[in-house]
TORBALO-130259 format. One record per atom (N, C-alpha, C): residue number from 1; residue in one letter; atom name; x, y, z. Coordinates in steps of 0.02 Angstrom, whole numbers. Atoms other than C-alpha are relative to their C-alpha. Layout:
REM TORBALO-130259
num,residu,atome,X,Y,Z
NUM,A,CA,X,Y,Z
...
***
This chain:
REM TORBALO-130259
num,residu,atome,X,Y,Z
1,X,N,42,-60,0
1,X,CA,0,0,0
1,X,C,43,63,0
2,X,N,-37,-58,-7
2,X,CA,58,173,-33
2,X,C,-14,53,61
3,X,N,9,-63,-60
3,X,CA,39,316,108
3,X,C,-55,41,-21
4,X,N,61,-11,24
4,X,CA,-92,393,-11
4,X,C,-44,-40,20
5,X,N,51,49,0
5,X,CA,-210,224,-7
5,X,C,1,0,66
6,X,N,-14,21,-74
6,X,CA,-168,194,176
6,X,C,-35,84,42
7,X,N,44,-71,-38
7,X,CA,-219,380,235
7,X,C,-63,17,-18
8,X,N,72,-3,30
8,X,CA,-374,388,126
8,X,C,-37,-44,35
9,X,N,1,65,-45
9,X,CA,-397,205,221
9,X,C,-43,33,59
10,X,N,33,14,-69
10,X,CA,-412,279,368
10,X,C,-41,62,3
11,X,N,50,-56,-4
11,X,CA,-503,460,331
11,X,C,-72,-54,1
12,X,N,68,24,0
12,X,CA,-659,339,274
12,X,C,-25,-27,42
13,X,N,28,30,-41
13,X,CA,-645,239,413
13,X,C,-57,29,56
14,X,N,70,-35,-44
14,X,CA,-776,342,507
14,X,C,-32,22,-52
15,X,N,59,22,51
15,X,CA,-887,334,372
15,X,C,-52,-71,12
16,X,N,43,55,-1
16,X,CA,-1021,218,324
16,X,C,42,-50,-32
17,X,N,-40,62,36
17,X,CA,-915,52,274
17,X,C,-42,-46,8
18,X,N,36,73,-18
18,X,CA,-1027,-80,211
18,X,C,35,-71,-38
19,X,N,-40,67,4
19,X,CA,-884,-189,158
19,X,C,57,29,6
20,X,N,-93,-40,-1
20,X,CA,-698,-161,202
20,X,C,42,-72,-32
21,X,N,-70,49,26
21,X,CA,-555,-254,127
21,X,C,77,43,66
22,X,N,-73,-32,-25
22,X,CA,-404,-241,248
22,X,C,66,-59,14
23,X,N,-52,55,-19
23,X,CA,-232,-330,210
23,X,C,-18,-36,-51
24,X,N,17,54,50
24,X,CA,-311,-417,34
24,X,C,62,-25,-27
25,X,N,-32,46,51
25,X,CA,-186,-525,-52
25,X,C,-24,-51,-50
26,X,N,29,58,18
26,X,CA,-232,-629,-179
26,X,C,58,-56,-49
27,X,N,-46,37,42
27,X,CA,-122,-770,-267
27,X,C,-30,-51,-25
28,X,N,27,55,41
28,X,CA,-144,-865,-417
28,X,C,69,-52,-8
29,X,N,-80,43,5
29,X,CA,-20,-1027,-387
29,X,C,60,62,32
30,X,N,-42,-39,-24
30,X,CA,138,-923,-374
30,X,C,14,69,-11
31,X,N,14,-60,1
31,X,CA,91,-763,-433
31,X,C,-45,32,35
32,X,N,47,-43,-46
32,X,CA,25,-627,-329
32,X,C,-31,49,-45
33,X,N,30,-44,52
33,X,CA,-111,-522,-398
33,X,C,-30,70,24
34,X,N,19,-16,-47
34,X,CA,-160,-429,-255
34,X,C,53,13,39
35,X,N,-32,-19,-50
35,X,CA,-51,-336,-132
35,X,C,-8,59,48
36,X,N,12,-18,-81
36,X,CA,-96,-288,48
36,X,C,-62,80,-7
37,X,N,33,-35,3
37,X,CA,-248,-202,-23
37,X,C,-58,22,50
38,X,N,26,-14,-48
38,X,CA,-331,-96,104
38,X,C,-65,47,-45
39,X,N,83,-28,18
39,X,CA,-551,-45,58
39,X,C,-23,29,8
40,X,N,89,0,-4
40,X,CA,-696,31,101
40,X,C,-32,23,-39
41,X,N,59,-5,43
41,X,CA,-852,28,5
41,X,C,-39,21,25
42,X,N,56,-40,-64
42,X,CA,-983,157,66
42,X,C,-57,-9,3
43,X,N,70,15,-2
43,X,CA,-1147,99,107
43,X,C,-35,56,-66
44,X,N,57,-39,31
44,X,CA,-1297,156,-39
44,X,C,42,64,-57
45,X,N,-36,-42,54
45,X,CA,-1153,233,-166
45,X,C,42,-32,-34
46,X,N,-31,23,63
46,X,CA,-1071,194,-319
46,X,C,95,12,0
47,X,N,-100,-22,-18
47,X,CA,-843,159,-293
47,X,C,-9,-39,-77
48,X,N,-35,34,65
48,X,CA,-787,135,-469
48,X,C,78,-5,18
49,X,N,-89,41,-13
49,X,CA,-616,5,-465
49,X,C,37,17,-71
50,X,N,-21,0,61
50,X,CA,-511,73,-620
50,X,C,79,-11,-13
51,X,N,-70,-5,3
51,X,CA,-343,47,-685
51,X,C,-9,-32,-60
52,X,N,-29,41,64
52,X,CA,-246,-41,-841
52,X,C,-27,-56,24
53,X,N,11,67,8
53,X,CA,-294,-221,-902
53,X,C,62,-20,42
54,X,N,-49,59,-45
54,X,CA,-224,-352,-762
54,X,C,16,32,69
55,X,N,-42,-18,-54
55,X,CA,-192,-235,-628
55,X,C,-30,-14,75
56,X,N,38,34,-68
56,X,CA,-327,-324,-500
56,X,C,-73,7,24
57,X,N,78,-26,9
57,X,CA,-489,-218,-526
57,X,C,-54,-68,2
58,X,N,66,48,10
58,X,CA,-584,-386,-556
58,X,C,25,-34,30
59,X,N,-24,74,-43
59,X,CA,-477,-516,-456
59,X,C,-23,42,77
60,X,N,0,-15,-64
60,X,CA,-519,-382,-302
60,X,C,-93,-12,5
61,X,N,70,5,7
61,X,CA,-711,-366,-371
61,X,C,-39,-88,22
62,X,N,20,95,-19
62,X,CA,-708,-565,-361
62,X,C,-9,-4,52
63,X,N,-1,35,-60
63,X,CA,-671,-577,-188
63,X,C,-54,20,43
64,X,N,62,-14,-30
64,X,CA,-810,-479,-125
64,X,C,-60,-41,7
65,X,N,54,47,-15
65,X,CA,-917,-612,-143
65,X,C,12,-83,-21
66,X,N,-39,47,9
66,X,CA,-799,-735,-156
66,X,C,1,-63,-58
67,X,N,2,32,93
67,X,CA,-819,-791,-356
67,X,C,59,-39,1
68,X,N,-80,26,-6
68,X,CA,-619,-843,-315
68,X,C,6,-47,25
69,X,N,25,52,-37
69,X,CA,-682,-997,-230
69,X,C,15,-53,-37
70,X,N,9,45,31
70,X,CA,-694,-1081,-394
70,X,C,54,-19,-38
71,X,N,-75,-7,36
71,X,CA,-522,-1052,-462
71,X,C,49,-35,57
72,X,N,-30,27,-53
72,X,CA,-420,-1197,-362
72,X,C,60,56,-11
73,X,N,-69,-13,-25
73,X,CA,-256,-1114,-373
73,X,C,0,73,28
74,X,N,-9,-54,-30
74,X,CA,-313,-956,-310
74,X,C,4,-6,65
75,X,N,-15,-11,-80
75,X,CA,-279,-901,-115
75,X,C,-7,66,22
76,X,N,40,-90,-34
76,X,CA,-364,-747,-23
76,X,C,35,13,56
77,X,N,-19,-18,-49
77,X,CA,-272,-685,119
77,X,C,-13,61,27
78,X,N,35,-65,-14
78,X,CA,-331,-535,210
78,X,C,-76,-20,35
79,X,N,77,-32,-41
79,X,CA,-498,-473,286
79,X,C,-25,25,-25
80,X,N,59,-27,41
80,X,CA,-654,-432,196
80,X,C,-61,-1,48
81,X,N,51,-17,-33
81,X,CA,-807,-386,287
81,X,C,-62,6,-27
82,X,N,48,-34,23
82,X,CA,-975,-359,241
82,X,C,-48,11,86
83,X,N,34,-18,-75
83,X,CA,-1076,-272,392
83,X,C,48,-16,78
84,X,N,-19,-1,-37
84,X,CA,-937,-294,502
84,X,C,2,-109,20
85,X,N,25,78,4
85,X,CA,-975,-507,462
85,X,C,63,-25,-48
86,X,N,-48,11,58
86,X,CA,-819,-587,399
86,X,C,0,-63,-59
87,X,N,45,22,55
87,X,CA,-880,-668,228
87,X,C,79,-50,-23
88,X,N,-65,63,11
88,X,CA,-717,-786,214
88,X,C,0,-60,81
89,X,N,-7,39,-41
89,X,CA,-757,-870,378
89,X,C,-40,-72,-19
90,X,N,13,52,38
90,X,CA,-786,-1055,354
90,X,C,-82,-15,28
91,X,N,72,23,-15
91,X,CA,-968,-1073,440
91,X,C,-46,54,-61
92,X,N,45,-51,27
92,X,CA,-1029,-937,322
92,X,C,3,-31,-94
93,X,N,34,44,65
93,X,CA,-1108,-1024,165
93,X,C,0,58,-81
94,X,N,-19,-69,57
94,X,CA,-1047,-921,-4
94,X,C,-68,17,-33
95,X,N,52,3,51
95,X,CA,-1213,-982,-101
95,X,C,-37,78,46
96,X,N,26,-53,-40
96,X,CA,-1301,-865,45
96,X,C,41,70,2
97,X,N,-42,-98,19
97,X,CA,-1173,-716,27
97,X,C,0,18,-85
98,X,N,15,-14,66
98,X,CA,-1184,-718,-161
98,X,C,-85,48,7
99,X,N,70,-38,18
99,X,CA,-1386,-673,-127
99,X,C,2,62,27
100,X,N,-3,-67,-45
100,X,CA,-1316,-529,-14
100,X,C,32,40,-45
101,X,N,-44,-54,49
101,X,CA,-1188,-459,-137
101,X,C,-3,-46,-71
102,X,N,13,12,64
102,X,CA,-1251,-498,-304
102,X,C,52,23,-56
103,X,N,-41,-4,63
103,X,CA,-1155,-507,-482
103,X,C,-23,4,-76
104,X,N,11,-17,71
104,X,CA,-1179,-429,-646
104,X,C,62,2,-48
105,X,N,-77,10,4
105,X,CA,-1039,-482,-747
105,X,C,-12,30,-80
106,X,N,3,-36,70
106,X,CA,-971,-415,-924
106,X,C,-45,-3,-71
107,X,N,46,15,60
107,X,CA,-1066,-513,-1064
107,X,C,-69,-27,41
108,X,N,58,21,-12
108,X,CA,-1241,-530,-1032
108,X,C,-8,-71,-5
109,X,N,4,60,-29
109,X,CA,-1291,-691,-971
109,X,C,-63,-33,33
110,X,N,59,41,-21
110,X,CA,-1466,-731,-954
110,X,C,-8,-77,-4
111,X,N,2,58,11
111,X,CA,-1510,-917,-935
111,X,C,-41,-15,-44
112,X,N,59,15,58
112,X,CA,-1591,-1018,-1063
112,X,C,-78,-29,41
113,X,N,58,-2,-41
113,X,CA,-1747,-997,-972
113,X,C,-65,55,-36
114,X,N,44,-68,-3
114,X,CA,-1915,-869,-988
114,X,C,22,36,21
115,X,N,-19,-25,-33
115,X,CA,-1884,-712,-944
115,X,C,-45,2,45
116,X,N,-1,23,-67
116,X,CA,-1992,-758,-798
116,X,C,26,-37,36
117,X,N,-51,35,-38
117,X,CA,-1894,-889,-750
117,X,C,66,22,21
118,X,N,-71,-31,-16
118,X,CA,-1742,-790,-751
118,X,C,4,45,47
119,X,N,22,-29,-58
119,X,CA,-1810,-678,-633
119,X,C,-19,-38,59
120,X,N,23,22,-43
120,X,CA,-1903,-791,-523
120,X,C,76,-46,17
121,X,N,-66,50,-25
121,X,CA,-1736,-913,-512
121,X,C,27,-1,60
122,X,N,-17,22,-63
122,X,CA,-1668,-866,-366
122,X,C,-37,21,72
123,X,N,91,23,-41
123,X,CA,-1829,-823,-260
123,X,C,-2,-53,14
124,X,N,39,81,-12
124,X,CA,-1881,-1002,-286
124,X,C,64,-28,41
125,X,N,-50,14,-24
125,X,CA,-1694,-1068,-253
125,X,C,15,27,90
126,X,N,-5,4,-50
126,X,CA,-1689,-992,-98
126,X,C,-40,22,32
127,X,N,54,4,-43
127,X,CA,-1852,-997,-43
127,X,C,-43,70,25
128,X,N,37,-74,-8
128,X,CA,-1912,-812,-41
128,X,C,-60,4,-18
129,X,N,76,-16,4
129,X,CA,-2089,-834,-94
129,X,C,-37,-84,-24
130,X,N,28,76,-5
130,X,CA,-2209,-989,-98
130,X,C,-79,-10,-47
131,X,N,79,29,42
131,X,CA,-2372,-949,-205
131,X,C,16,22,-64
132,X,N,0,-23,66
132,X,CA,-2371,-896,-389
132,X,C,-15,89,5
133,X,N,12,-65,-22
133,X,CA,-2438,-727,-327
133,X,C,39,31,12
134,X,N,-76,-25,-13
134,X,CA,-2267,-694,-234
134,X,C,30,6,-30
135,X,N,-35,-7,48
135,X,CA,-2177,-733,-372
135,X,C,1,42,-39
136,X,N,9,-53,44
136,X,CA,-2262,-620,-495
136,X,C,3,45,53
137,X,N,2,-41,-32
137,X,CA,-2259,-499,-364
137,X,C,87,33,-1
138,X,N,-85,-16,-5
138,X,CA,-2055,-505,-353
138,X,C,14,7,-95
139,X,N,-29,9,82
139,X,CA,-2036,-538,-551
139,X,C,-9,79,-34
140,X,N,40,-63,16
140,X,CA,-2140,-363,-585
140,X,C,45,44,22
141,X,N,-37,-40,-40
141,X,CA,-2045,-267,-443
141,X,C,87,4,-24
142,X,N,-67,-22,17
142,X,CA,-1881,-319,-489
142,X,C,11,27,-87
143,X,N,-9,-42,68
143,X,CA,-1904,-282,-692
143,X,C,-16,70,8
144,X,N,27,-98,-8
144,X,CA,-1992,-102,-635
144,X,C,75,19,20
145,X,N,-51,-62,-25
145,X,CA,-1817,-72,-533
145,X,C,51,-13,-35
146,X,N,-42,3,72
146,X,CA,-1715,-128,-694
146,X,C,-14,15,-54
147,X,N,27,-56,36
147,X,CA,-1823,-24,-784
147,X,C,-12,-59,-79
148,X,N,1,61,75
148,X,CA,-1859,-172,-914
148,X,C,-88,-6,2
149,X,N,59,30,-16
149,X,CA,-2053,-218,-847
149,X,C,-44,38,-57
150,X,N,18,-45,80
150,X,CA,-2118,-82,-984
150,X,C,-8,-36,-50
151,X,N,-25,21,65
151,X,CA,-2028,-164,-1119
151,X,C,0,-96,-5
152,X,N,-14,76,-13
152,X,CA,-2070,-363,-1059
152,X,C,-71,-10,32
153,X,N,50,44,-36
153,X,CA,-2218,-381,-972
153,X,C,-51,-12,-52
154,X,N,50,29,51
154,X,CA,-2321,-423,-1119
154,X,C,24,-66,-36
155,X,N,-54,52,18
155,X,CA,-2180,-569,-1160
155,X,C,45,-46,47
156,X,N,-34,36,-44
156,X,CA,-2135,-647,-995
156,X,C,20,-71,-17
157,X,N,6,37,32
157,X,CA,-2159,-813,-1070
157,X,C,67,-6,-54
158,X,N,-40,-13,54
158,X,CA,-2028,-763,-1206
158,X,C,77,-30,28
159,X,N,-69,10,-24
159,X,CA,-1849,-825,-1192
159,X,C,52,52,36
160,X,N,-42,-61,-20
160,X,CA,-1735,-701,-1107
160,X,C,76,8,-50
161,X,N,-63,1,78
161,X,CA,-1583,-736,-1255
161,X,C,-37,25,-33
162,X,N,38,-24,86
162,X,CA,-1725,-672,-1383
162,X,C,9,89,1
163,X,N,-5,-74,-7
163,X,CA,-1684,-479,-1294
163,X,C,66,0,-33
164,X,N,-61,-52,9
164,X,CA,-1558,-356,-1354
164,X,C,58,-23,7
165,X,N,-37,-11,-75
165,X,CA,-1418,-346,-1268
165,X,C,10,31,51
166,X,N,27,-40,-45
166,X,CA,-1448,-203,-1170
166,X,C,-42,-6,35
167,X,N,50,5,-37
167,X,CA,-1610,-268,-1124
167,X,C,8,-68,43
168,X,N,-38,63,-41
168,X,CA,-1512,-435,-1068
168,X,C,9,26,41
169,X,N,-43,-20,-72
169,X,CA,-1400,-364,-960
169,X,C,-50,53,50
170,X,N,68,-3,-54
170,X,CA,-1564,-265,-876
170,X,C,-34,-68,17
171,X,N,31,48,-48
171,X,CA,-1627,-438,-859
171,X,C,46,-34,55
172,X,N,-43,34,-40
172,X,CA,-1483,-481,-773
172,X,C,29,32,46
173,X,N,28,-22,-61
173,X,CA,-1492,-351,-649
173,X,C,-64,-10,23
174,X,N,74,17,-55
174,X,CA,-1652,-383,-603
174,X,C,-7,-56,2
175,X,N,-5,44,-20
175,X,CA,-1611,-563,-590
175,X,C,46,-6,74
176,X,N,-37,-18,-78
176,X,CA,-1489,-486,-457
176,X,C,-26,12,75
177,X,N,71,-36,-38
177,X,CA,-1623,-372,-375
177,X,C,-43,-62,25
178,X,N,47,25,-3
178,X,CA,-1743,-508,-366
178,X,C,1,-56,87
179,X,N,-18,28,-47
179,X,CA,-1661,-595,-215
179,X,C,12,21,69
180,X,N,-15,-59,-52
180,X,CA,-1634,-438,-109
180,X,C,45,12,2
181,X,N,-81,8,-30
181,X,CA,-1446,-415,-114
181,X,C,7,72,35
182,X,N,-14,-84,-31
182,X,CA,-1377,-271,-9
182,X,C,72,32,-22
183,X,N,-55,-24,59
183,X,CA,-1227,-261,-135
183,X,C,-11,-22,-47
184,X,N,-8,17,65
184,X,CA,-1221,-265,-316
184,X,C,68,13,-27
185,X,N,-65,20,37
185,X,CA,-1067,-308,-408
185,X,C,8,18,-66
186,X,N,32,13,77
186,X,CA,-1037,-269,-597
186,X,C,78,15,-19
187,X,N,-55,-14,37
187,X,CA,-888,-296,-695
187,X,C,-35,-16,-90
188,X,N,1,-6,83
188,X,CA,-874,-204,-853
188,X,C,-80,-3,-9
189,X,N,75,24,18
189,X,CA,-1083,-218,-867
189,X,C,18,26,-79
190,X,N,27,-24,69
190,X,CA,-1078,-96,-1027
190,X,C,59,-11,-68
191,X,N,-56,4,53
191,X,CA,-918,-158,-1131
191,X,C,-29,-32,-57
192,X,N,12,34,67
192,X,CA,-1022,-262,-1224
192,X,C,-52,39,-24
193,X,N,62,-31,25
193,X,CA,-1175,-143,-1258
193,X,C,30,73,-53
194,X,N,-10,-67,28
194,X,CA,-1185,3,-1372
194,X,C,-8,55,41
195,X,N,-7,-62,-58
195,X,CA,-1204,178,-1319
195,X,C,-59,29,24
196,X,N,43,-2,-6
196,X,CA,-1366,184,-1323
196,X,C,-38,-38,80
197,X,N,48,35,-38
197,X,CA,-1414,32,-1217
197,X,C,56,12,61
198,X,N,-53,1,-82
198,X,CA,-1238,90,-1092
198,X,C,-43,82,45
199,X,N,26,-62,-17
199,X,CA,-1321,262,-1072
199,X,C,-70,-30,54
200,X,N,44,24,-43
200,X,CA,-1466,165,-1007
200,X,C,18,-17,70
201,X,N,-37,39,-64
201,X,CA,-1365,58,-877
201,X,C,32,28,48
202,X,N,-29,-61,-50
202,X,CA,-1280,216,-820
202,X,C,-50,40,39
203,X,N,54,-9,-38
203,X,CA,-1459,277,-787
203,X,C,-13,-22,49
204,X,N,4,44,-25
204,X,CA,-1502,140,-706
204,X,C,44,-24,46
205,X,N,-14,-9,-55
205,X,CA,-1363,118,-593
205,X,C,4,67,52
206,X,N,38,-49,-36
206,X,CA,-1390,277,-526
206,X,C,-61,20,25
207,X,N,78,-9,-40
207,X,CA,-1572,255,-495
207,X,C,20,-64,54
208,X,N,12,47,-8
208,X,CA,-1524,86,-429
208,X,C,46,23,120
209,X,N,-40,-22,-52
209,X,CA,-1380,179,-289
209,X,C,-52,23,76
210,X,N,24,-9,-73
210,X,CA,-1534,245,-173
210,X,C,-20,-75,33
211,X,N,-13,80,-56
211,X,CA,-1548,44,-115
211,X,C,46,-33,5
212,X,N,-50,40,10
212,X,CA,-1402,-25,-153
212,X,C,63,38,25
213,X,N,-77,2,-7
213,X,CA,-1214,-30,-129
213,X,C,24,-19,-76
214,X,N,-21,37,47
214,X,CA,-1134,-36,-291
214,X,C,70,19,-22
215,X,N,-70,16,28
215,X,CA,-961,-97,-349
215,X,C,8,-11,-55
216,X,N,-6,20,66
216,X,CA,-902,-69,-528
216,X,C,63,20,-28
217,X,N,-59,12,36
217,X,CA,-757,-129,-627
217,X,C,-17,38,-78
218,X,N,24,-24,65
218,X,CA,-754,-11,-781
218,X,C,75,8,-29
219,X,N,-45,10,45
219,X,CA,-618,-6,-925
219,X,C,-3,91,-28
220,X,N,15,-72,33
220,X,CA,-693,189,-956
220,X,C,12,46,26
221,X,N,-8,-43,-49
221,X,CA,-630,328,-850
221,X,C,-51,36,11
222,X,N,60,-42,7
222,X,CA,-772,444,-917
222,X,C,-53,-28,12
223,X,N,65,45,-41
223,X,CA,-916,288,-851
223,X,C,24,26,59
224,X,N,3,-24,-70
224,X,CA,-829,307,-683
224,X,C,5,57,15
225,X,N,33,-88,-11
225,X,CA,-825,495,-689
225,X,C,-70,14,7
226,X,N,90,-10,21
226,X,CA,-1024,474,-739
226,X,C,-27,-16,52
227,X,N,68,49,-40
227,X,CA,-1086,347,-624
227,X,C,6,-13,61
228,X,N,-18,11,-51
228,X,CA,-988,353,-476
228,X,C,11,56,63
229,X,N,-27,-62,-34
229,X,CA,-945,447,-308
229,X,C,55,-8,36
230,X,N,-54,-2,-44
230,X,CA,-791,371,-246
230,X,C,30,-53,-48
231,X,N,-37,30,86
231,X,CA,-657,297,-378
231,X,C,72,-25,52
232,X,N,-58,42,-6
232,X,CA,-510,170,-328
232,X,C,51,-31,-64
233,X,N,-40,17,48
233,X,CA,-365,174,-442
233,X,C,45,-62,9
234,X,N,-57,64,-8
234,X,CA,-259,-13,-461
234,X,C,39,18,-64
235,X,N,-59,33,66
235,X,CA,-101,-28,-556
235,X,C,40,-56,29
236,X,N,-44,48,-8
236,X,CA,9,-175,-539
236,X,C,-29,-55,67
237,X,N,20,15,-49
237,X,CA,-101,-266,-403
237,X,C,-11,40,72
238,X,N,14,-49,-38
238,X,CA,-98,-111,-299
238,X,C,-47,37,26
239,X,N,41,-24,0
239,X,CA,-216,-2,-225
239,X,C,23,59,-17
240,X,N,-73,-56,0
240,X,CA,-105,158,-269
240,X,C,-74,62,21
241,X,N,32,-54,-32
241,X,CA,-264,289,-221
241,X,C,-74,-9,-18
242,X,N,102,27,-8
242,X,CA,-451,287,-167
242,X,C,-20,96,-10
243,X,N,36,-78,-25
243,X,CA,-545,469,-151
243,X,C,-69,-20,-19
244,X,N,40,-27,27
244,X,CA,-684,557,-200
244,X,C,10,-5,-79
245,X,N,17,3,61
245,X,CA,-733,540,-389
245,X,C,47,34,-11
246,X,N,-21,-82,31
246,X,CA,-699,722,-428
246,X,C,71,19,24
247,X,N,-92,-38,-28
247,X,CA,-527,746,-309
247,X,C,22,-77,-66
248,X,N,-56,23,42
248,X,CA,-475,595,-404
248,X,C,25,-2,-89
249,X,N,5,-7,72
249,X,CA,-516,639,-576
249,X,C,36,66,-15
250,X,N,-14,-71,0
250,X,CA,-458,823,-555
250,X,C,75,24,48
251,X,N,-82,-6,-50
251,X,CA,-308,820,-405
251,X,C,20,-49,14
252,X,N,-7,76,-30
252,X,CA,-264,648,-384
252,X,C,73,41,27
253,X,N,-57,-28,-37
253,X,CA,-108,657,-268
253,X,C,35,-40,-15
254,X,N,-59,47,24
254,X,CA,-17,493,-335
254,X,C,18,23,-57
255,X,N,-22,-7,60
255,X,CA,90,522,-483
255,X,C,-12,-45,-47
256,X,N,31,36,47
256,X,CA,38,350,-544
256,X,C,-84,28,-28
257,X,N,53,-13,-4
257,X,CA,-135,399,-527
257,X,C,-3,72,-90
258,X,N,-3,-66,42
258,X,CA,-109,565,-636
258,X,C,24,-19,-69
259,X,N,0,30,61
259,X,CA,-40,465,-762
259,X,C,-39,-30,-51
260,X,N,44,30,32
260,X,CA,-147,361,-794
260,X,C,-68,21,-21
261,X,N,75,-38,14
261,X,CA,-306,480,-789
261,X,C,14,37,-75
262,X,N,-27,-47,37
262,X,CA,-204,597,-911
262,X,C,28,-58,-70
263,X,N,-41,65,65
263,X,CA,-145,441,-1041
263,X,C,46,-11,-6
264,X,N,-88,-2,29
264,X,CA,35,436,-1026
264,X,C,17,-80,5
265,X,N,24,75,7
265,X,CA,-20,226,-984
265,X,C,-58,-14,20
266,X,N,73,32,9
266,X,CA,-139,116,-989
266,X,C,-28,-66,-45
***
């Protein structure tokens, strides 16, 4: 950690932290990818993770809800938190922290299902509603707060692959939504969409920030300028500086940092 990341560290710490990372390492086999990255994520607001391809933005996004589980040769070391609940301890069941901190990942990914089924999926799975009534009740609610229910409820029935892709990857937040999570996750959501259907998603996570917690891995400086209010720069597995959006888009205080906002890499 640099003296930048490490003092920013501890200004937030009297903040709202509804997940901290402190001390992350992560290693794949004998490479480290991850080093002694210190967090916090602020309750009900948007931290965009940015840096160059490889520098940890998505191997740190993984661990939050511990996606890194499935990759034998990886190894997590460190302290991650959610609510002060440490989400790497072994009585604590991942399938159940996945429904808490949900994942919207880069290429849209609906199942070959209805798009009611793709909604109702993990409701039923883990037992959140029991009559057909409930169901449509959650299926409705979560397309209204992925802003899709407009453009679908006359086609529930319909495959969820037969949408867009823009209107995918809304079904696949509100396959997120639909479970209750109290984080949402999203790497890269709009790399694969046009600008049309990313303009949407940028909407949309900003309507989505007054319930949520959301964490996003973006490849775009000008998305996390847009959509965010607190921006974490990685290079080389580092955390090299956290702030405010705007101090870090405008005064960043690392010299890596300034580089990289400005293009000199990347």
């Amino acid at each position: 950690m640099t003296e930048t990341a490490s003092s920013a560290s501890k200004i937030t710490s009297t903040m709202t932290g509804k997940m901290t990372g402190r001390g992350v390492n992560v290693f794949y086999g004998d490479k480290q990818a991850l080093i002694d990255v210190d967090l916090e994520i602020l309750d009900r607001e948007v931290t965009a993770l940015i840096g160059p391809s490889g520098c940890g933005k998505s191997t740190f996004l993984r661990c939050l809800n511990r996606m890194n589980d499935s990759i034998e040769i990886c190894r997590v070391v460190g302290d991650i938190r959610l609510d002060d609940e440490d989400i790497y301890a072994p009585e604590l069941d991942p399938v159940l922290l996945r429904a808490r901190v949900g994942m919207v990942f880069q290429k849209p990914n609906p199942f070959p299902k209805s798009i009611y089924d793709n909604v109702a999926y993990g409701p039923r799975i883990h037992g959140l509603a029991n009559t057909r009534a409930e169901f449509d009740q959650i299926v409705e609610t979560s397309l209204e707060k992925a802003g899709l229910w407009g453009e679908v409820k006359d086609r529930l029935s319909e495959p969820g692959t037969g949408l867009s892709g823009g209107q995918q990857q809304r079904l696949c937040i509100a396959r997120a939504i639909a479970v209750d999570p109290e984080v949402i996750l999203m790497d890269e959501p709009c790399s694969a969409l046009d600008p049309i259907a990313t303009a949407r998603i940028e909407e949309l996570i900003d309507e989505l920030r007054e319930n949520y917690t959301i964490v996003i891995v973006t490849h775009s400086m000008q998305q996390a300028a847009r959509v965010s209010q607190r921006t974490a720069f990685f290079h080389l597995g580092e955390l090299v500086e956290v702030g405010d959006t705007e101090q870090i888009f405008t005064t960043p205080r690392e010299e890596r940092t300034q580089g990289y906002i400005t293009g000199r890499f990347g």
